[in-house]
MDAnalysis code that builds the backbone (N, CA, C; Angstrom):
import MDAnalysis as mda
import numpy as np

u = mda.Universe.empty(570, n_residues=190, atom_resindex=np.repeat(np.arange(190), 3), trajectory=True)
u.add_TopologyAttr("name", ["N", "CA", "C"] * 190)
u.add_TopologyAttr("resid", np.arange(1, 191))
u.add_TopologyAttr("resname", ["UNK", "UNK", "UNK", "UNK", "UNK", "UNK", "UNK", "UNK", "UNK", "UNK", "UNK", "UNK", "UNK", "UNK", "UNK", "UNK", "UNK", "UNK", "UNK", "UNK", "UNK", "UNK", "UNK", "UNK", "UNK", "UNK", "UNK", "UNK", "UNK", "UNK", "UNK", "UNK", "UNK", "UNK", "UNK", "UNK", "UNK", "UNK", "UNK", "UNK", "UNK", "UNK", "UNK", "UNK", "UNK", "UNK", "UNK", "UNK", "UNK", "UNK", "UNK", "UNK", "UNK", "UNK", "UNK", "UNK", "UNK", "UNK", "UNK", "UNK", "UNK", "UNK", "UNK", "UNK", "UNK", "UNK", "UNK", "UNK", "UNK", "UNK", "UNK", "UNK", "UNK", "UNK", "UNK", "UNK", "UNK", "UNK", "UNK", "UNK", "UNK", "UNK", "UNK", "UNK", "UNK", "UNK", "UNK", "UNK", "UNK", "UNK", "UNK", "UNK", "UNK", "UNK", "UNK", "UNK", "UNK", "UNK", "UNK", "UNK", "UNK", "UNK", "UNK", "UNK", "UNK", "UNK", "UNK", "UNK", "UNK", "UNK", "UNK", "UNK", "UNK", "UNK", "UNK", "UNK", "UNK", "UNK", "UNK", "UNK", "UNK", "UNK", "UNK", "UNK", "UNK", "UNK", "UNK", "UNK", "UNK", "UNK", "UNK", "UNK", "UNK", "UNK", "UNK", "UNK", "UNK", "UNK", "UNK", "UNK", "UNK", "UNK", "UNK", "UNK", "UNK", "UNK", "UNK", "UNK", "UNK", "UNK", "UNK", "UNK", "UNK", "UNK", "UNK", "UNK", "UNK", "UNK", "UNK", "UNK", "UNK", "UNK", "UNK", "UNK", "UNK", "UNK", "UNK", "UNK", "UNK", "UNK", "UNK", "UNK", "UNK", "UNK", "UNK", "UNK", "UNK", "UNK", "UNK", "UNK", "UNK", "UNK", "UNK", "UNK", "UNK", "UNK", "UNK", "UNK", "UNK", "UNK"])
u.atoms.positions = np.array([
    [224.115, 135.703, 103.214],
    [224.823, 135.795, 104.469],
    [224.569, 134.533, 105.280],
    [225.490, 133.830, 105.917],
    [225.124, 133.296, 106.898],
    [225.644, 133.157, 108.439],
    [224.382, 132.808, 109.052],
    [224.632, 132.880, 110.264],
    [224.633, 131.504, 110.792],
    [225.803, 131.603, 111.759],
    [225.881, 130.276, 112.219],
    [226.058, 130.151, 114.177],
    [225.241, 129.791, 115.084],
    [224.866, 129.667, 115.833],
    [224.990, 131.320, 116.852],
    [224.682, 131.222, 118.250],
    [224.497, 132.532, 118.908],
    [225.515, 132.535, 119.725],
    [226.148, 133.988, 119.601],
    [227.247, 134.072, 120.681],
    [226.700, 135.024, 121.455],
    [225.904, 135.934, 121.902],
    [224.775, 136.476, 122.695],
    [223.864, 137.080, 122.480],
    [222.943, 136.593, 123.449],
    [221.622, 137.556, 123.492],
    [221.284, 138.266, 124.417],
    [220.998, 139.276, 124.418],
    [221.056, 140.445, 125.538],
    [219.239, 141.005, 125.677],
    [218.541, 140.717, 126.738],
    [217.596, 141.687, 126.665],
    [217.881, 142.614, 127.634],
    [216.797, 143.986, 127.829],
    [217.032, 145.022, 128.234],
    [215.280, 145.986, 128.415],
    [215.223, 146.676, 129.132],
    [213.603, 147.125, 129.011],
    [213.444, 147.881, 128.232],
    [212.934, 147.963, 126.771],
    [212.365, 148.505, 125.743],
    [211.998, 149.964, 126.246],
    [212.416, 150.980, 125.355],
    [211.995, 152.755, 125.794],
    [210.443, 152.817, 125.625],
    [210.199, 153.744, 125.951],
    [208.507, 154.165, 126.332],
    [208.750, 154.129, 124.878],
    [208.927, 155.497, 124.113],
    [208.852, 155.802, 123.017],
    [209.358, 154.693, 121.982],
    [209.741, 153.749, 121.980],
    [209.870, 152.816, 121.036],
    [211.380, 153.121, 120.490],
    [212.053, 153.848, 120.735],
    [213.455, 153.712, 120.182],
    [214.162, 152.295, 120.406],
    [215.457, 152.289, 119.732],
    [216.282, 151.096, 119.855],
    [217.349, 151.801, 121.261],
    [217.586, 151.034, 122.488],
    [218.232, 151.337, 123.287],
    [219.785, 151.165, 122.792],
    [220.734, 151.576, 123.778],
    [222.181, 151.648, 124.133],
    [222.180, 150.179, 124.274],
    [222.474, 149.294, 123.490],
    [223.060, 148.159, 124.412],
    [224.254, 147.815, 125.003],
    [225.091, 148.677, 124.184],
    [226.357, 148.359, 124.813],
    [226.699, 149.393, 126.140],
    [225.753, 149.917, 126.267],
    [225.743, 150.761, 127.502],
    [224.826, 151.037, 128.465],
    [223.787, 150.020, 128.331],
    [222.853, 149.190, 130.047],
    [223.061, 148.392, 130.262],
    [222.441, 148.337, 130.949],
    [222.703, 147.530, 131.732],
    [222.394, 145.484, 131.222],
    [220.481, 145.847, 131.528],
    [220.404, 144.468, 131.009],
    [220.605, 143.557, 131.484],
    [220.232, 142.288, 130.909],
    [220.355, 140.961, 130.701],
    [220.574, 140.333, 130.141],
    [222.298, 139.552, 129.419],
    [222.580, 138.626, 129.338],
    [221.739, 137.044, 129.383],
    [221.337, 136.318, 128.435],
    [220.811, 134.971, 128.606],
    [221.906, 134.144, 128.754],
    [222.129, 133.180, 129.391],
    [223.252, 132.541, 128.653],
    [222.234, 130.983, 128.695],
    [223.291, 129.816, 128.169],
    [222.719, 128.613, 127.959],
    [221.935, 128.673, 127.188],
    [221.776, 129.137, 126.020],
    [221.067, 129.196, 125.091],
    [220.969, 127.063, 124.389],
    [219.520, 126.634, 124.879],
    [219.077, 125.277, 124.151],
    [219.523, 125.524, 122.721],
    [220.578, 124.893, 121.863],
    [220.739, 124.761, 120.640],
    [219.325, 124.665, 119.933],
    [219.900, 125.321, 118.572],
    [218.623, 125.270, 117.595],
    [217.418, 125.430, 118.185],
    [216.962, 126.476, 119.570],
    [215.874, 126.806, 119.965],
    [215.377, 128.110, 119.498],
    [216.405, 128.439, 118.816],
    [215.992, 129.973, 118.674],
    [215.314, 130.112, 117.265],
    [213.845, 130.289, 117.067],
    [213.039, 130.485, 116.268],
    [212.107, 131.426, 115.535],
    [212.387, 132.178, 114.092],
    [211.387, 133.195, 114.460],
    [210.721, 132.715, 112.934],
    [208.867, 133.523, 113.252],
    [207.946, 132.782, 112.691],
    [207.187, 134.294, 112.390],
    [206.475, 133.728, 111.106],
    [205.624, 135.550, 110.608],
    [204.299, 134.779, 110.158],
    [203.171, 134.975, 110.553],
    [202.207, 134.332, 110.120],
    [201.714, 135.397, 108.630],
    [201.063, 134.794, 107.521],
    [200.400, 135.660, 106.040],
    [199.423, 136.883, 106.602],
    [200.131, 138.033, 106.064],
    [199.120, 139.042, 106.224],
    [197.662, 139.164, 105.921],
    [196.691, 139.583, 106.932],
    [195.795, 139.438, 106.925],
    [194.706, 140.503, 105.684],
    [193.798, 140.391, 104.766],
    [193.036, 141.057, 103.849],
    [191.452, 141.032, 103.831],
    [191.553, 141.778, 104.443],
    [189.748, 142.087, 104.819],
    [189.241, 143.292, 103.824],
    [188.394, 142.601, 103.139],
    [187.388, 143.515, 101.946],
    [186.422, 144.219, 102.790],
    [186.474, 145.746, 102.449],
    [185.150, 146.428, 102.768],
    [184.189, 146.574, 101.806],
    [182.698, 146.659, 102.202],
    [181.763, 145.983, 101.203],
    [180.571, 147.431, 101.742],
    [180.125, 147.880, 100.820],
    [178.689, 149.034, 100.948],
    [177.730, 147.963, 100.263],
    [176.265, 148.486, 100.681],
    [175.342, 148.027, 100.501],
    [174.848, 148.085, 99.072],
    [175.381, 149.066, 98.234],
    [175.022, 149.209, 96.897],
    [176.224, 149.142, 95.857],
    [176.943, 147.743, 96.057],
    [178.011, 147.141, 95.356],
    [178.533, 146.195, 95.262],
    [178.969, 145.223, 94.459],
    [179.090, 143.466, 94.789],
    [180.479, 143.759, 94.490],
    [181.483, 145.019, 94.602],
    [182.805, 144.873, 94.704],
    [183.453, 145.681, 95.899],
    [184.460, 145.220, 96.715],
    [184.775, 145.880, 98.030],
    [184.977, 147.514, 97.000],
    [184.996, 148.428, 97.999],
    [185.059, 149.553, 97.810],
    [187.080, 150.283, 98.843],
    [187.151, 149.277, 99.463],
    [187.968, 149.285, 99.905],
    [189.017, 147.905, 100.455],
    [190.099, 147.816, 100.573],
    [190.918, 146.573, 101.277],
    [191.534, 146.577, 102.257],
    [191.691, 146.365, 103.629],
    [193.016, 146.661, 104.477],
    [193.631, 145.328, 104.891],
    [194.916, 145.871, 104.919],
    [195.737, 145.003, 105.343],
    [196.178, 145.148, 106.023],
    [195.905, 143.818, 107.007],
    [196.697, 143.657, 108.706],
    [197.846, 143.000, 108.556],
    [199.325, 142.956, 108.958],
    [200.160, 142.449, 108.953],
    [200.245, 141.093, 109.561],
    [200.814, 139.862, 108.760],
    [200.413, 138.863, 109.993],
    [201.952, 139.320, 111.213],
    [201.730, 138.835, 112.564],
    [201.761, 138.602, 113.387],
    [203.516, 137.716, 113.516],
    [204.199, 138.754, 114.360],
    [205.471, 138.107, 113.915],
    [206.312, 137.496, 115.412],
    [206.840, 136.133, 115.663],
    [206.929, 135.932, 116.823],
    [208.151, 135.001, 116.918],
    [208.913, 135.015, 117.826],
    [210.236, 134.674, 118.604],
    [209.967, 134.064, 119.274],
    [210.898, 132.817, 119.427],
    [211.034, 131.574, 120.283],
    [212.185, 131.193, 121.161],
    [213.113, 131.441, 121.898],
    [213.658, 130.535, 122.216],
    [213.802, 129.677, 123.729],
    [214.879, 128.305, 124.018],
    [214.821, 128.046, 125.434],
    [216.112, 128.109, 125.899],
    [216.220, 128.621, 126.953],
    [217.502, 128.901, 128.043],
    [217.636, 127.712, 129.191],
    [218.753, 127.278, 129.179],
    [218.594, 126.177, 130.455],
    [218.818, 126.966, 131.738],
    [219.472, 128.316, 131.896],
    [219.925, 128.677, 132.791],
    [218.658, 129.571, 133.841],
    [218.848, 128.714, 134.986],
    [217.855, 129.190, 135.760],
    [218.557, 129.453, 137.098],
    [219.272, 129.998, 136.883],
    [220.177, 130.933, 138.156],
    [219.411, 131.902, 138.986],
    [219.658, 131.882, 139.960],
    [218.930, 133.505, 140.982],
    [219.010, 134.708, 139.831],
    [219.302, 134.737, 139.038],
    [219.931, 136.251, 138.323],
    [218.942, 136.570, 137.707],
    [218.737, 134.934, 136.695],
    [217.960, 135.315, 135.424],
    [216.317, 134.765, 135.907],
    [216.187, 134.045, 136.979],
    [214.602, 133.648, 137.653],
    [214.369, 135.224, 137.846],
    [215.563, 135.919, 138.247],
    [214.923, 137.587, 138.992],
    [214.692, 138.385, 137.932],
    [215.477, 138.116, 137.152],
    [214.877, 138.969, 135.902],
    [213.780, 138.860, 134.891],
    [214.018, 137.732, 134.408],
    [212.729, 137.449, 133.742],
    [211.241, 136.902, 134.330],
    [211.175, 136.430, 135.553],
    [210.152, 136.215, 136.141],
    [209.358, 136.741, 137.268],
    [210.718, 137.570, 137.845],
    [210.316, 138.105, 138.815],
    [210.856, 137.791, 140.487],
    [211.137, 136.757, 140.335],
    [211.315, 136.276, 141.677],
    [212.239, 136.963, 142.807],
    [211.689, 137.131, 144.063],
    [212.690, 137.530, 144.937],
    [212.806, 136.810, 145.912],
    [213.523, 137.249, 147.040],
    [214.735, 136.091, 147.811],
    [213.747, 136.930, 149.268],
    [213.172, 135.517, 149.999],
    [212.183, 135.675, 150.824],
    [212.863, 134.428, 151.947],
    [213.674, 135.286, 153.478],
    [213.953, 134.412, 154.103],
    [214.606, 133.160, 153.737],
    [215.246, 134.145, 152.763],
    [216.756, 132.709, 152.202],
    [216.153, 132.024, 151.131],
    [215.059, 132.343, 150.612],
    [214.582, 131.279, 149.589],
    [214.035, 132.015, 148.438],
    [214.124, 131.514, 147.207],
    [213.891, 132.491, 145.867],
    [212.520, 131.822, 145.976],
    [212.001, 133.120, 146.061],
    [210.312, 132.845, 145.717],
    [209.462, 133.552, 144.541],
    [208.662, 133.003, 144.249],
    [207.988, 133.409, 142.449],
    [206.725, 134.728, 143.472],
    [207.277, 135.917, 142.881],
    [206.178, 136.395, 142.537],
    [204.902, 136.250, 141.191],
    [203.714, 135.188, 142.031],
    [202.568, 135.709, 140.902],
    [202.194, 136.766, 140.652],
    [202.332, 137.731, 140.556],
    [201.838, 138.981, 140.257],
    [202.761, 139.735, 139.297],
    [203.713, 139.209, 139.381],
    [204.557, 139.739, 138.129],
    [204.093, 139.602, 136.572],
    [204.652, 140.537, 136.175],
    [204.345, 140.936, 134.643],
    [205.833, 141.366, 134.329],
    [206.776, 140.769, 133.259],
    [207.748, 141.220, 132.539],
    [207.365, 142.154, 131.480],
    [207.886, 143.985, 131.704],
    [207.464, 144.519, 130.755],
    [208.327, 144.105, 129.320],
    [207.744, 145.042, 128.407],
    [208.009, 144.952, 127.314],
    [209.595, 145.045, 127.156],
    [210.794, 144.427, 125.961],
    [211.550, 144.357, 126.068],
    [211.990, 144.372, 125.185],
    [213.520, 145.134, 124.885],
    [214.300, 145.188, 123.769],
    [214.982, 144.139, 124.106],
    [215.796, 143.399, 122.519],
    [216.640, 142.510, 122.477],
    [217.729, 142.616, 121.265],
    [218.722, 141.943, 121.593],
    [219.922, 142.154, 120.983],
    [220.583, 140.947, 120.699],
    [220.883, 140.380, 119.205],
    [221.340, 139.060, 118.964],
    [222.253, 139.111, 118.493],
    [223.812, 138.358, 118.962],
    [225.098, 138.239, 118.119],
    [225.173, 137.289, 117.793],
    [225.310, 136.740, 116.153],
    [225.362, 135.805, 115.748],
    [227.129, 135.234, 115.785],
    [227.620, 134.146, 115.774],
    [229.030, 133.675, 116.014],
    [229.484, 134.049, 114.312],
    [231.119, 134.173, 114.481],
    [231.365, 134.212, 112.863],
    [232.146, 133.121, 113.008],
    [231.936, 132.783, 111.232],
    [232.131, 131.555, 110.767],
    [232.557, 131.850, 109.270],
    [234.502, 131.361, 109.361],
    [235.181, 131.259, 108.188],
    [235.336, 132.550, 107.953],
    [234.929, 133.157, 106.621],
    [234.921, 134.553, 106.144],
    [233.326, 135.472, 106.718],
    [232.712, 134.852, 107.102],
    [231.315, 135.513, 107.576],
    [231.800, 136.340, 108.589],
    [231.281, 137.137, 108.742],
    [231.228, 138.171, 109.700],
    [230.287, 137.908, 110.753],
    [230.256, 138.077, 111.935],
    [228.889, 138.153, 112.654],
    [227.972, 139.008, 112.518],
    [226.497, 138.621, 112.863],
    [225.754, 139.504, 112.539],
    [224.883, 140.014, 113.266],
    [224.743, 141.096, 113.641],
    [223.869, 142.128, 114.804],
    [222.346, 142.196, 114.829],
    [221.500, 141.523, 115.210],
    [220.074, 142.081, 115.241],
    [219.477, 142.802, 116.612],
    [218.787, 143.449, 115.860],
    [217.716, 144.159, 117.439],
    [216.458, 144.363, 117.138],
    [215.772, 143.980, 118.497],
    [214.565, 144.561, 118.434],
    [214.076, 145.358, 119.330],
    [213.155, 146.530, 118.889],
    [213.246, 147.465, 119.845],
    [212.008, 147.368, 120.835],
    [211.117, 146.456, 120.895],
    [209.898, 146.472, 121.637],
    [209.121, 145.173, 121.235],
    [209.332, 144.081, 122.187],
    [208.879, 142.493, 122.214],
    [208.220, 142.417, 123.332],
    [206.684, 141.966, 123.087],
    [206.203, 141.484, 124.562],
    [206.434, 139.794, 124.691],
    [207.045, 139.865, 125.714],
    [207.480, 138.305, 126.560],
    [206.372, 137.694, 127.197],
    [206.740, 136.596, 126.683],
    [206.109, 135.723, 127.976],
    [206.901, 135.054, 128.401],
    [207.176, 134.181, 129.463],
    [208.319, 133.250, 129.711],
    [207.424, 132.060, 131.410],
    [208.089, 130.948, 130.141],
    [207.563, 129.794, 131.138],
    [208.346, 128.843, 131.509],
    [208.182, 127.995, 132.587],
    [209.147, 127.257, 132.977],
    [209.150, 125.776, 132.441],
    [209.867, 124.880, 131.772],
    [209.148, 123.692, 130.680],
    [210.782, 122.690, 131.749],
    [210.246, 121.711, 130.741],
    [210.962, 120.422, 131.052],
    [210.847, 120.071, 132.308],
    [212.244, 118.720, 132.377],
    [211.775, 117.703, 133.778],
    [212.528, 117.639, 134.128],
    [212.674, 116.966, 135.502],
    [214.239, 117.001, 136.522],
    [214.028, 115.765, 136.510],
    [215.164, 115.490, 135.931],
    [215.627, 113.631, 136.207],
    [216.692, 113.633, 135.259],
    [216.685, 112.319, 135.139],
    [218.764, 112.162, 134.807],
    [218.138, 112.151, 132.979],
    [217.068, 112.187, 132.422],
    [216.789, 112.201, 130.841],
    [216.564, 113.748, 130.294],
    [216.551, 114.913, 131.045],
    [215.875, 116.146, 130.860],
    [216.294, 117.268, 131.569],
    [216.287, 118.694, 131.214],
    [216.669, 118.926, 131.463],
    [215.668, 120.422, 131.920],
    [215.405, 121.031, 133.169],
    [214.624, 122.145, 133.000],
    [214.802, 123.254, 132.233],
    [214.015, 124.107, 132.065],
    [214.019, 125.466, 130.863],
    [213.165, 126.213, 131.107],
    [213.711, 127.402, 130.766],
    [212.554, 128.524, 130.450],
    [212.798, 128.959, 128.800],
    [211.070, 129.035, 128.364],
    [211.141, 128.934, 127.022],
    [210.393, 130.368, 127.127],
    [210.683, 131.338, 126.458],
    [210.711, 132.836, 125.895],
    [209.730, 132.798, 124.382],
    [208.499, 133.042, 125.025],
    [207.934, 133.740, 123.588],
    [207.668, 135.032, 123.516],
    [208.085, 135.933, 122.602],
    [207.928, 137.216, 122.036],
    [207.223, 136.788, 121.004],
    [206.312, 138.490, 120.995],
    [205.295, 138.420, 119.622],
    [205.913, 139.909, 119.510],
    [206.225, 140.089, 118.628],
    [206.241, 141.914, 118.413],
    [205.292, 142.474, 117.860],
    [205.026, 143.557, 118.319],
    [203.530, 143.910, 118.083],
    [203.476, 144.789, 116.812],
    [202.439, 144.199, 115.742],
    [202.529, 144.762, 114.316],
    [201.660, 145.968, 114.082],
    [201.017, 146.592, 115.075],
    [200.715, 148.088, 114.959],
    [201.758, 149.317, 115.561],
    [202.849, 149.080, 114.727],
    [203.685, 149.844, 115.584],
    [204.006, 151.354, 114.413],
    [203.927, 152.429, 115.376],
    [204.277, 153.272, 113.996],
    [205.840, 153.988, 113.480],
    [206.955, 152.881, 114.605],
    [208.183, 153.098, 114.189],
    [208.629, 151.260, 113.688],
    [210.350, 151.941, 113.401],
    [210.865, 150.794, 113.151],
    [210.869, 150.003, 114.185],
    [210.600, 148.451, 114.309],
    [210.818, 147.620, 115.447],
    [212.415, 146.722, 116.060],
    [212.432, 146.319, 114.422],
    [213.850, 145.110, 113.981],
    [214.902, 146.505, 113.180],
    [216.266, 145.912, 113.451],
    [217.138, 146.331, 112.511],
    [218.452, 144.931, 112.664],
    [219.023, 144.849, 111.650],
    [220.335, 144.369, 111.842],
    [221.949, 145.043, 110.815],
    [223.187, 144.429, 111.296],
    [224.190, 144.779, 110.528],
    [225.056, 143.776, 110.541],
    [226.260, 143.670, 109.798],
    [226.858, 142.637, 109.760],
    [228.060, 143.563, 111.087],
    [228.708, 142.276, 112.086],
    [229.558, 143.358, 112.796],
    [231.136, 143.317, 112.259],
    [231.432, 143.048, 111.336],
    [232.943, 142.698, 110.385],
    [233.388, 143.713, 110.719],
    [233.099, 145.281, 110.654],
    [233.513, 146.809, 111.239],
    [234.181, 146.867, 112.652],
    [233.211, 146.360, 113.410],
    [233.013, 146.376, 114.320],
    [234.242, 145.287, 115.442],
    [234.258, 144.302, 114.421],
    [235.403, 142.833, 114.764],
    [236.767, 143.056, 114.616],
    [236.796, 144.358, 113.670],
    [238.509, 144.058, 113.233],
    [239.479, 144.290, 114.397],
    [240.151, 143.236, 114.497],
    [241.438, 143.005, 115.213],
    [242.209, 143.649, 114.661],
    [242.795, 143.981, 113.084],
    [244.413, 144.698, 113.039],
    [243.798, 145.211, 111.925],
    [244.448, 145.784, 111.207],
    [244.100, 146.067, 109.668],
    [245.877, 146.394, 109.246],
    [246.487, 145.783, 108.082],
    [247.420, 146.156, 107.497],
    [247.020, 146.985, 106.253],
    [247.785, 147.544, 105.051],
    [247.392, 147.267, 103.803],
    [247.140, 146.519, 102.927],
    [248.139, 145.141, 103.223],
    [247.183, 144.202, 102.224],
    [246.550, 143.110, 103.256],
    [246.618, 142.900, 104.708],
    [246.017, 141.619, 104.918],
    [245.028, 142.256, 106.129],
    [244.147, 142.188, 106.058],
    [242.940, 142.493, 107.385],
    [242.679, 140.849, 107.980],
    [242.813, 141.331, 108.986],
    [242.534, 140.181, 110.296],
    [241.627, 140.053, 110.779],
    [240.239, 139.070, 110.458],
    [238.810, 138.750, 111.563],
    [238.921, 137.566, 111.907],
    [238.977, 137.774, 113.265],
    [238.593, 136.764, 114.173],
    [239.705, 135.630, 113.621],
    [241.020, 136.060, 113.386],
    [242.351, 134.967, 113.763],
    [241.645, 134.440, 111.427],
    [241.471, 135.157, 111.011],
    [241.108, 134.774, 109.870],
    [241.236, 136.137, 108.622],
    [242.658, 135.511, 108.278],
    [243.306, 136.133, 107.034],
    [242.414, 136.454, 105.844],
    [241.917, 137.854, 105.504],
    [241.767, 138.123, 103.900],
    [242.476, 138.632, 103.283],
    [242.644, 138.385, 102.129],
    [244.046, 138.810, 101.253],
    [243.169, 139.964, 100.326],
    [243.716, 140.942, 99.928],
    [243.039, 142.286, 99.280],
    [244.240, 142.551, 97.832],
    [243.834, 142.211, 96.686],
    [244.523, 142.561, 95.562],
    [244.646, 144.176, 95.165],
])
């Protein structure tokens, strides 16, 4: 399959219970300005720790910790909307001011990948990411400011976290009998 760049990302506040939310029916947050090729995800090697008794030179047992799986990306857009959402900030005598004391809870997210040619787009979610989010770059005529988004999803979880689908179902514009229509892109069906 491939995927070829992002046509949105949506976060939203992750359920107590760990389910995958409604996205197409909260509210949420929209990112937009997504920094090209910022969007990164990384799984560090699962971890294998031998248990060892005193009267045996072979573990008696093994566990395995999952490595550690984590999301990257940077947004240029630093609008009143999305400073209020992801950081916290509120509007103090006309002026957007940073609450320090804020904590962004935990958060579901939702990725549409763009389609490309015969590809379909493709749907991911996750149902429970802890964020961090910081403010990077420079103001001058070479740079450009950002907030860069790290999620780690947390690998003691005892439901599903990630799912995805392709959305081709989901895209069709017309359907005839012999020619189906995605996205202004003819397949012919023998």
């Amino acid at each position: 399959m491939i995927e070829y760049g992002i046509q949105e990302i949506k976060m939203t506040a992750a359920n107590a219970d760990g389910s995958f939310p409604d996205f197409d029916n909260n509210e949420g947050k929209i990112i937009n300005l997504i920094a090209c090729d910022s969007f990164r995800e990384d799984q560090e090697a699962d971890k294998e720790t031998n248990l060892f008794v005193e009267d045996s030179e072979t573990p008696v047992s093994t566990i395995v910790e999952k490595g550690a799986k984590t999301i990257t990306f940077q947004t240029h857009d630093l609008s009143q909307e999305q400073c209020m959402y992801l950081m916290g900030f509120t509007i103090v005598d006309g002026y957007l001011t940073e609450n320090n004391r804020f904590v962004l809870p935990s958060q579901a997210m939702r990725l549409i990948t763009k389609p490309i040619d015969i590809y379909p787009s493709k749907i991911r979610e996750w149902a429970k990411l802890d964020v961090k989010v910081k403010r990077t770059g420079t103001v001058g005529k070479n740079g450009l400011p950002s907030l860069q988004l790290d999620m780690k999803i947390p690998s003691s979880m005892d439901f599903p976290v990630y799912r995805e689908k392709n959305a081709l179902l989901g895209s069709l514009l017309m359907y005839d009998e012999d020619i189906l229509q995605y996205d202004n892109v003819d397949l012919m069906f023998n």
